[in-house]
C-alpha positions as CSV (number, residue, x, y, z in Angstrom):
1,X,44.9,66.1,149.6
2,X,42.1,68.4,151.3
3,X,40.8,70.9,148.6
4,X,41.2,73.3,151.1
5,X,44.9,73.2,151.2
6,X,44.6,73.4,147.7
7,X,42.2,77.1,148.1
8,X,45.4,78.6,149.5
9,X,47.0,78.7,145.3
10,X,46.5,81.9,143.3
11,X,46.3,82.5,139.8
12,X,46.8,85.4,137.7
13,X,43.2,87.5,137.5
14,X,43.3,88.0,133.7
15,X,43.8,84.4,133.5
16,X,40.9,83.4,135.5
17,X,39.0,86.1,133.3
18,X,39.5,84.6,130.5
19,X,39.0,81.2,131.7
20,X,35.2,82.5,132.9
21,X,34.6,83.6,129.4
22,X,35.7,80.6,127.6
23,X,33.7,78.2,130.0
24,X,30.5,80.7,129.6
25,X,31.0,80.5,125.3
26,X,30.9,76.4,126.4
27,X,28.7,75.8,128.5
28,X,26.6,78.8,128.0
29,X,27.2,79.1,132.0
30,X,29.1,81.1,134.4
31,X,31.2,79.3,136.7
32,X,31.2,80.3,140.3
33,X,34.6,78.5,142.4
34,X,37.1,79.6,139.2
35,X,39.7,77.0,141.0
36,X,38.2,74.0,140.3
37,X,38.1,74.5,136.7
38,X,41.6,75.8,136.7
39,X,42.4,72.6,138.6
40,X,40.7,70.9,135.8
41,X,43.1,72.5,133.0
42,X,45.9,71.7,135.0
43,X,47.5,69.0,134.0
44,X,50.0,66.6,136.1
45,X,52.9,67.7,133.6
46,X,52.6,71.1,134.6
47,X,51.3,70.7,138.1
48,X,52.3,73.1,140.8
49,X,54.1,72.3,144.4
50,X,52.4,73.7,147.2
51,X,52.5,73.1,151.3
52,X,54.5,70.3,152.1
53,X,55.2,69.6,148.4
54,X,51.8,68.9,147.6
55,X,51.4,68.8,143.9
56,X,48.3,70.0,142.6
57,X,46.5,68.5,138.7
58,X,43.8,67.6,137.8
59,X,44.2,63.7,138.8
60,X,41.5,63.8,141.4
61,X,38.9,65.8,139.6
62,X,39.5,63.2,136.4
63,X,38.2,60.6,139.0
64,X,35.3,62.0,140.4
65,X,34.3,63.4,136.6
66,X,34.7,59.8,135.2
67,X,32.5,58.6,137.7
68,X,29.6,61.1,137.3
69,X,29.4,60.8,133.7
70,X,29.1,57.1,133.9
71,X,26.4,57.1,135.8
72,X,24.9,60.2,133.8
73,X,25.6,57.9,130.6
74,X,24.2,54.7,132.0
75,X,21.1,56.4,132.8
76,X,20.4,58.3,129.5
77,X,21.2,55.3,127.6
78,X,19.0,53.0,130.0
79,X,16.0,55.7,129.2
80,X,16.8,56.1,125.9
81,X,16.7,52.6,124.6
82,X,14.0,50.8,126.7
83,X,14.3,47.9,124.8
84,X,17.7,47.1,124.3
85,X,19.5,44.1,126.6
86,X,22.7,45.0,128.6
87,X,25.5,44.1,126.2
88,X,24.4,47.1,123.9
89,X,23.2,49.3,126.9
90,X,27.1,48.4,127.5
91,X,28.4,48.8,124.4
92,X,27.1,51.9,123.8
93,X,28.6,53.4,127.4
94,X,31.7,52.7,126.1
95,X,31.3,54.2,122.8
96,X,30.3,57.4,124.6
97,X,32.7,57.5,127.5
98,X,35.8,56.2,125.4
99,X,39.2,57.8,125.7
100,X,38.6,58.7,122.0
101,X,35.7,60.1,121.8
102,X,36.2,62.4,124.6
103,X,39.8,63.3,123.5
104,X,37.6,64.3,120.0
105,X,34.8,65.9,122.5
106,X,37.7,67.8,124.1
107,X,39.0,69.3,120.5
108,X,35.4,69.7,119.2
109,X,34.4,71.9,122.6
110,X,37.5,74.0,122.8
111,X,38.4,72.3,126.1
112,X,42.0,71.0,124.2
113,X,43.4,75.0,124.0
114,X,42.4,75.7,127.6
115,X,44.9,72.7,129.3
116,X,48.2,73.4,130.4
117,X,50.6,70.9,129.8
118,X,54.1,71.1,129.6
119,X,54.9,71.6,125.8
120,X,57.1,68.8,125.3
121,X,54.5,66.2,127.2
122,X,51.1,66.5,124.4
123,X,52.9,63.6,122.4
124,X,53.6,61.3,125.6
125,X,50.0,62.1,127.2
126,X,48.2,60.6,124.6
127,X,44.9,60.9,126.9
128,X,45.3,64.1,128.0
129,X,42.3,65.9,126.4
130,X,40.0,63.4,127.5
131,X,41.4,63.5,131.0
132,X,40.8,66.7,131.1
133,X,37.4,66.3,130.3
134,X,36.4,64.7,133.0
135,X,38.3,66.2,135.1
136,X,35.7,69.7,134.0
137,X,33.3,67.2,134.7
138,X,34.3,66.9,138.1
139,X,34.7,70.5,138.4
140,X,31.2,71.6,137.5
141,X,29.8,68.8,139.8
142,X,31.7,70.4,142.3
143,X,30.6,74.3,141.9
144,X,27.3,73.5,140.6
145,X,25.7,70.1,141.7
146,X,24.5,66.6,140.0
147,X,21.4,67.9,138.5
148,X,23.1,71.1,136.8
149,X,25.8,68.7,135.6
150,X,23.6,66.0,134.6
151,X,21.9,68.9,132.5
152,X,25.2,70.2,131.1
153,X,26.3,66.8,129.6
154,X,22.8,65.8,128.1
155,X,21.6,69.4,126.8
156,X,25.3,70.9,126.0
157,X,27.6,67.4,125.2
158,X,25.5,64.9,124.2
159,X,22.7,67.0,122.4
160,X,25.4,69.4,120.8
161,X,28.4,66.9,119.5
162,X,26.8,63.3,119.3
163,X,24.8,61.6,116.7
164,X,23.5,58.6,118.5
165,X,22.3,56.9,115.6
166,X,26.0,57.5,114.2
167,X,27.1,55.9,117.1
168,X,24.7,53.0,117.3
169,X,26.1,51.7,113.7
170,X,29.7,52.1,114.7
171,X,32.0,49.5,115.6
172,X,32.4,49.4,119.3
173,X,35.7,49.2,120.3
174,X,37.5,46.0,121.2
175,X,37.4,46.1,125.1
176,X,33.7,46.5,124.3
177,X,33.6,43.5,122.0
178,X,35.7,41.1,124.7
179,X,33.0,42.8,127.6
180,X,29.9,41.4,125.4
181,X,31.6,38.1,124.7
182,X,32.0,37.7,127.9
183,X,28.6,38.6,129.1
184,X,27.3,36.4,126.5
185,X,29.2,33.5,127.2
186,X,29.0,34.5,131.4
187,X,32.5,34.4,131.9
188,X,34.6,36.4,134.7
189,X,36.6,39.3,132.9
190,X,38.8,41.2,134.6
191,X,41.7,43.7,133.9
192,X,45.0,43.8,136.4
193,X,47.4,46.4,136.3
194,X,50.5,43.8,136.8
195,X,53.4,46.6,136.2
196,X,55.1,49.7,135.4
197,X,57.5,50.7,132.6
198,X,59.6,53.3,132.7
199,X,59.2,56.3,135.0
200,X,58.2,59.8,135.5
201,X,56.1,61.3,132.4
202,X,57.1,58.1,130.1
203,X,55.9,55.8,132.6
204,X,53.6,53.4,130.7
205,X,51.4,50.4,132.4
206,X,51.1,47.2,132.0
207,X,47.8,45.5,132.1
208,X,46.5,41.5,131.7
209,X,43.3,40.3,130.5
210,X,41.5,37.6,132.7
211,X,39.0,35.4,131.5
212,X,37.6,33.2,134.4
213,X,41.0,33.7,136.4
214,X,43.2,33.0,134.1
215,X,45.5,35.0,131.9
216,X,44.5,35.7,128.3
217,X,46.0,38.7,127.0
218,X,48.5,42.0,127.6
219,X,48.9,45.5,127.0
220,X,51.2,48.4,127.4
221,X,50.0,52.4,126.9
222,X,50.7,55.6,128.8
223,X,47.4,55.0,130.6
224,X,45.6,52.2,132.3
225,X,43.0,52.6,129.7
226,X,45.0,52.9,126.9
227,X,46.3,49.5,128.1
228,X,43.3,47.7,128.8
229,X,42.1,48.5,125.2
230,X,45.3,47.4,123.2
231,X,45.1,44.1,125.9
232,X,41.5,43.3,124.5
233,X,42.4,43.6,120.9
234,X,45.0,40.6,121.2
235,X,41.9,39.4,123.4
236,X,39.3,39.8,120.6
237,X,41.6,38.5,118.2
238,X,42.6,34.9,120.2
239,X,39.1,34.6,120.6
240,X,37.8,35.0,117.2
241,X,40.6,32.6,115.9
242,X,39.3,29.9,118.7
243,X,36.1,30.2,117.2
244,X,37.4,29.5,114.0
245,X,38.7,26.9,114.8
246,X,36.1,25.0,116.7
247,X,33.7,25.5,113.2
């Protein structure tokens, strides 16, 4: 989908009004291409058919978002702690790029009350907050550049709503644990989406745990990552129990 099919939409001009104010009370910023952050409010649910039944959300902006603030994360945390070893450098990524903790970064922000999603969808979409927070990710790299955006999630996100050393003593959670151990133990991990359940906005996935190849684990959630995680907590959990047992 070329975003410059996607230019050819209109929204209302109060809307967008309001939209520039609310992202300005944020971010402390003005936007300047309104679109993509309406894009990134716009959620699959309550997408919109264009030319040649082109549906427009914010699906592609969620994957170029995810992807900058990875590599924003991995490079704070690298700088920030100069003498930890990968595992935490790892673990701590995940704490701070969770589904979780950007679904609470999304209420915290504001971001939550500016999505639209089709009313009775908020309790299937379990991810949708966080999704849409990357997806504004995505959207400000677009209007503004890396270096603005890289500023924007240290000075604004990070500096504003995150206690690192809260987050440091926290328990990571389990796909973070069964990543370490892994690591640790240099294994081969890897997560397979192996099928789909149901269809439409109750489709869920299903996704299988490897561990050098072969199968370990399973889960099932409304989102790939959803799935992964509930996968490595049965992982986790065989894995403590073989330890056990081998004492």
């Amino acid at each position: 989908m070329r975003l410059g099919t996607l230019k050819a939409v209109r929204f209302d001009n109060h809307s967008d009004k309001h939209l520039r104010h609310a992202i300005k009370n944020i971010f402390g910023f003005r936007p300047g291409n309104i679109f993509l952050y309406r894009l990134a409010f716009t959620h699959k649910s309550a997408s919109q058919e264009t030319i040649k039944n082109l549906r427009i959300n914010n699906e592609r902006l969620e994957f170029l978002g995810d992807a900058i603030l990875d590599a924003v994360v991995a490079d704070f945390l690298f700088k920030t702690f100069p003498a930890k070893d990968e595992g935490f450098l790892t673990e701590m990524r995940s704490k701070l790029v969770s589904r979780a903790q950007l679904n609470k970064l999304s209420q915290k922000m504001g971001i939550d009350n500016l999505i639209q999603l089709e009313n009775s969808s908020s309790g299937v979409f379990r991810s949708f907050k966080g999704d849409a927070f990357e997806a504004l990710i995505g959207a400000i790299y677009l209007d503004k550049g890396f270096i603005f955006t890289r500023k924007i999630i240290l000075k604004r996100i990070i500096g504003h709503y995150i206690d690192m050393d809260e987050l440091v003593n926290h328990d990571v959670n389990f796909k973070s644990k069964v990543i370490e151990w892994a690591q640790k133990e240099k294994k081969q991990l890897s997560f397979n989406v192996i099928g789909e359940i149901g269809s439409g906005y109750k489709k869920q996935y299903l996704v299988e745990l490897f561990i050098e190849g072969q199968p370990l684990a399973r889960g099932q959630d409304f989102s790939i990552k959803g799935a992964e995680q509930n996968a490595s907590e049965k992982a986790w959990q065989k894995i403590n129990t073989e330890s056990l047992e081998k004492a």
